[in-house]
C-alpha positions in Angstrom: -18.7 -25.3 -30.0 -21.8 -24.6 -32.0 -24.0 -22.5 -30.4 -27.7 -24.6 -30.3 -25.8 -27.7 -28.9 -27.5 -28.4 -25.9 -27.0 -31.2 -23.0 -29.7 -32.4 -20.9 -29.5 -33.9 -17.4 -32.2 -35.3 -15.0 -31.8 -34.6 -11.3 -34.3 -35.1 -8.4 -37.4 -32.5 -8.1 -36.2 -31.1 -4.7 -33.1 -30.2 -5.8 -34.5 -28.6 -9.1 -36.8 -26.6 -5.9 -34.0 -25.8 -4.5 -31.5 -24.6 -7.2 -35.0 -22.9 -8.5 -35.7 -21.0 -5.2 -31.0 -19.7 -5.1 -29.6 -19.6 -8.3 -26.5 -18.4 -6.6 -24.8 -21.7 -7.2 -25.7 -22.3 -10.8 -24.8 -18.9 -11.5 -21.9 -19.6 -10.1 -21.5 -22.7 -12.3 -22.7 -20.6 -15.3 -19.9 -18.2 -14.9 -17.3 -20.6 -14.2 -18.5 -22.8 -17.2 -19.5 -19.9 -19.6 -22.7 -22.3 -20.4 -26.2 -20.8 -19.9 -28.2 -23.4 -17.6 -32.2 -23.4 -16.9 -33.4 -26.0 -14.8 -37.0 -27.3 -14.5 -39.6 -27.9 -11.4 -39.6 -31.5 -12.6 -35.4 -31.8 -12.7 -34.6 -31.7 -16.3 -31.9 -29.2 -16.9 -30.6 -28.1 -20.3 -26.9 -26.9 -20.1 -26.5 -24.7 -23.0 -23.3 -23.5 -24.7 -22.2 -20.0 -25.2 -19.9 -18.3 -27.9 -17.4 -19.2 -26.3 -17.9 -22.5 -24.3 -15.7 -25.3 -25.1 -17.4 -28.9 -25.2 -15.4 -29.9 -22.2 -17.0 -27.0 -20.0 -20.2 -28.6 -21.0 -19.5 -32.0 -19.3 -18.0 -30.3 -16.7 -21.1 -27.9 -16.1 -22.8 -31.3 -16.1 -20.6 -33.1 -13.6 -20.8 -30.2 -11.0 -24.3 -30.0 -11.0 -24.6 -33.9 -10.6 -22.2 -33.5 -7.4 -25.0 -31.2 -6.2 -27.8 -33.0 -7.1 -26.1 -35.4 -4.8 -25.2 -33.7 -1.9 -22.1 -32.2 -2.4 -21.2 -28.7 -1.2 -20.6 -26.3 -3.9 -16.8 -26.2 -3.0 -16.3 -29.4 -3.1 -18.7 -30.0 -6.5 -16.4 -27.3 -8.2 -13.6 -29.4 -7.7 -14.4 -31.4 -10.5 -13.9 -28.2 -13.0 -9.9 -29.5 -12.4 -9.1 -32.0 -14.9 -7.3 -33.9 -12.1 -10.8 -34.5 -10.1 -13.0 -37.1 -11.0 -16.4 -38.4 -9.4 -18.0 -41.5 -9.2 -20.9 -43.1 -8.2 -21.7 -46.6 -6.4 -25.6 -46.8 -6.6 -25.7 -49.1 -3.9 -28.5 -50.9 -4.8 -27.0 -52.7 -8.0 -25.1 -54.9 -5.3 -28.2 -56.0 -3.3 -29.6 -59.6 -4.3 -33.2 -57.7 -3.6 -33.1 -54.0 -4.8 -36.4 -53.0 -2.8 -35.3 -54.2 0.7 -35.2 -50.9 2.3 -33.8 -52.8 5.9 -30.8 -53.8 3.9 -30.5 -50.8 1.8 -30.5 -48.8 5.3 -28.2 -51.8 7.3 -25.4 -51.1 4.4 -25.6 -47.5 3.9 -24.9 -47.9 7.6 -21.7 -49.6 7.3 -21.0 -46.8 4.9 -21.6 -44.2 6.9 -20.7 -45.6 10.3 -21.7 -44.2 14.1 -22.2 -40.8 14.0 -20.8 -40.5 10.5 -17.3 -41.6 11.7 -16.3 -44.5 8.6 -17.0 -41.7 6.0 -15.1 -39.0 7.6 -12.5 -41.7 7.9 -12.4 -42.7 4.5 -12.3 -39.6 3.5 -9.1 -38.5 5.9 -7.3 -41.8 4.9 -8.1 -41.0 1.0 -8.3 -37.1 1.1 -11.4 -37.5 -1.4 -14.7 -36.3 -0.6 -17.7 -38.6 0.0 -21.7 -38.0 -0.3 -24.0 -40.6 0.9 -28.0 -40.4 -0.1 -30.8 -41.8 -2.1 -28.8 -45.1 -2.0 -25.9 -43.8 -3.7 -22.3 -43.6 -2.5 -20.5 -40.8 -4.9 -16.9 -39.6 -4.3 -14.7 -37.1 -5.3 -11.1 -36.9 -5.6 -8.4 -37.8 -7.6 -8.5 -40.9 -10.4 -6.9 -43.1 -7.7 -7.7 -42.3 -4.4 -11.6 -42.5 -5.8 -10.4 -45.6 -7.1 -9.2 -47.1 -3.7 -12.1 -45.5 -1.7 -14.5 -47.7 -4.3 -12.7 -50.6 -3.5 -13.1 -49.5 0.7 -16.9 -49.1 0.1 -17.4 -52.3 -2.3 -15.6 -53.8 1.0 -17.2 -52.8 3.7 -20.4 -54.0 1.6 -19.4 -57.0 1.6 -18.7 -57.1 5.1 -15.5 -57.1 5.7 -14.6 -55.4 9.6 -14.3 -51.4 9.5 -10.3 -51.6 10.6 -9.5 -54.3 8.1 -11.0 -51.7 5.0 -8.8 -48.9 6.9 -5.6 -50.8 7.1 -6.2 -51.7 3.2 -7.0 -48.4 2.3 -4.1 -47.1 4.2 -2.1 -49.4 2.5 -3.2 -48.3 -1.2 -3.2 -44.7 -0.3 0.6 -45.0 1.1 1.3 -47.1 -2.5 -0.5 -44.3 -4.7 1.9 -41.6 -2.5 5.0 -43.6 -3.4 4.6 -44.0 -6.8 3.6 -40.3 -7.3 7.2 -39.5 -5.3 8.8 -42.1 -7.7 7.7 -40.2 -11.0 8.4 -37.1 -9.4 11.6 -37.7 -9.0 11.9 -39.7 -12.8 11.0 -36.0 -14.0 
């Protein structure tokens, strides 16, 4: 990669404070990446490359420090350096007919999250993927298809739909995805 090539990112001030105050984890990051990162009080971060940084550890620099940003741990952000691992995001509020209703924003981020935190640690059992919850955003981590199928769960309970139903279904996806993966095994 050409050294000079650098990739900015935006994340919220108080995690820019906090990465500013312990740079243990971006050095971490930094080492794991071979990029050079400087992050700003207002949360703009530049990910630069080094002599030998390849443009994928770039994105991936990137992507770890947006699981951060968001709440993941930093084990479970540097995941996502394995090309297996994939993130994504539901910004909750792109599915609300009014995006500034706090009540609502709050009422389905409940759903989400459940009594004491119980639906997400069950989605993430069922699915074995990793789930943040905050700002309004839903982001999970895990394989293509099992983030895939914990989507769906989330679009669902959303919508609505009763907390054992979206379990049964995801159980039901998750026990497909296992099959199929034993089915190419095997084809091997």
């Amino acid at each position: 990669m050409t050294v000079g090539t650098k990739f900015y990112l935006l994340i919220p001030p108080e995690k820019a404070s906090k990465f500013l105050k312990d740079r243990s984890e971006i050095n971490e990051i930094e080492r794991l990446t071979r990029t050079k990162i400087s992050i700003e009080e207002g949360g703009r971060v530049v990910i630069e490359p080094t002599e030998e940084t390849t443009p994928i550890e770039i994105m991936k620099a990137r992507d770890v420090i947006s699981a951060l940003s968001l709440g993941f741990e930093l084990e479970d952000a540097l995941s996502l350096l394995s090309d297996e691992m994939v993130m994504e995001v539901v910004d909750v509020r792109d599915y609300m007919l009014d995006h500034k209703n706090e009540k609502e924003l709050r009422r389905i981020l409940g759903r989400i999250i459940g009594k004491k935190g119980k639906a997400k640690r069950n989605l993430e059992k069922i699915s074995g993927t990793k789930i943040s919850i905050s700002e309004g955003k839903v982001a999970i981590i895990g394989d293509y298809e099992s983030v895939e199928a914990v989507k769906e769960a989330v679009m669902s309970l959303m919508e609505g739909l009763m907390h054992g139903t979206v379990y049964h279904k995801l159980e039901m996806k998750m026990r497909s995805i296992k099959s199929r993966h034993r089915l190419e095994y095997w084809k091997e």
